[in-house]
N, C-alpha and C positions, 0 to 999 in steps of 0.2 A: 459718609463713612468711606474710608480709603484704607484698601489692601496695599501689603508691602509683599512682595515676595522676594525670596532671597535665593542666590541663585544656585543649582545643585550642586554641591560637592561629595567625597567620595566620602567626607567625614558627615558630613550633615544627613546621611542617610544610612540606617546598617538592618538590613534583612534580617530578622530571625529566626528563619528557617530555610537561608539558604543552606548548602551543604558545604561539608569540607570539601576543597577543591582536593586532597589530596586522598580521602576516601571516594571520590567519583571516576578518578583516573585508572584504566586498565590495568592489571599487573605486569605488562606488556611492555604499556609506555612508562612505566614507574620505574620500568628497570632499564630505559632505556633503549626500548627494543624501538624498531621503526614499525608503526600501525598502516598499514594496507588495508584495512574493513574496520568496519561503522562496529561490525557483530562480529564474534569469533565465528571462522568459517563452521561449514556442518561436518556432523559425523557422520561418515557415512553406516556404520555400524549401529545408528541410533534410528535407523530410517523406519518409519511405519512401512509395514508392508501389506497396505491398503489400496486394492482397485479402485476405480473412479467409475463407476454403473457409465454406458457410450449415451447414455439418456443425459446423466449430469455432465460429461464432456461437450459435449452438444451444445449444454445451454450457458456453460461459464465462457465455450467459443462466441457463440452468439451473443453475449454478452460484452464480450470485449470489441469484439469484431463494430456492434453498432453504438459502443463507446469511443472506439478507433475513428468511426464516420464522423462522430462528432454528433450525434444522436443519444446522447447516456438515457439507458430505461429509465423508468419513472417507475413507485412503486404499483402502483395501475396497471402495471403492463407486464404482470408475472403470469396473468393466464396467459397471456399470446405466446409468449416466450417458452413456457413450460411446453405448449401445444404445439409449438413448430420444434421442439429439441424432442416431439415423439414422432418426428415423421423421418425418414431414413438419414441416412447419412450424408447419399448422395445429394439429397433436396437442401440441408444443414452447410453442407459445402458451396452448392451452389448460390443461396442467400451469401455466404461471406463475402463470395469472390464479388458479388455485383454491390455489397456493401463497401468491400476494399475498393471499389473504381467508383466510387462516388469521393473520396479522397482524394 
């Protein structure tokens, strides 16, 4: 048995649920305007006005901070991380800087 393939063209292939390209374009770019951002920038009058507990800043720094190192958490390692993002601030600070000079 012998396959024959033939080779792709733009006609030999047609998506049926790609999208209209001209309903997926900005009303921005559609009008011709020049696009600067992927997303319309924010509002700032739309902003949540939500504190961040210094327990959960703690632990999305230290979070970044040993993703930064080149160390990304693993799911395993939510108790450790929760348990060092309750010890002060200073101790939380101190972990980064010596996580930042392992980089």
């Amino acid at each position: 048995m012998t396959f024959t393939f033939e080779p792709h063209t733009p006609q030999a292939f047609v998506d049926p649920y790609a999208a209209d390209p001209a309903e997926t374009v900005w009303p921005a770019a559609a009008a011709g305007q020049d696009m600067d951002y992927l997303l319309p920038p924010p509002n700032p009058s739309e902003r949540l006005s939500i504190l961040i507990d210094p327990r959960d800043q703690r632990r999305l720094a230290l979070h970044a901070a040993l993703t930064a190192a080149g160390i990304p958490p693993r799911p395993e390692d939510r108790d450790a991380i929760d348990q060092l993002s309750a010890l002060p601030t200073s101790i939380n600070t101190t972990l980064q800087r010596w996580l930042h000079h392992t980089t």
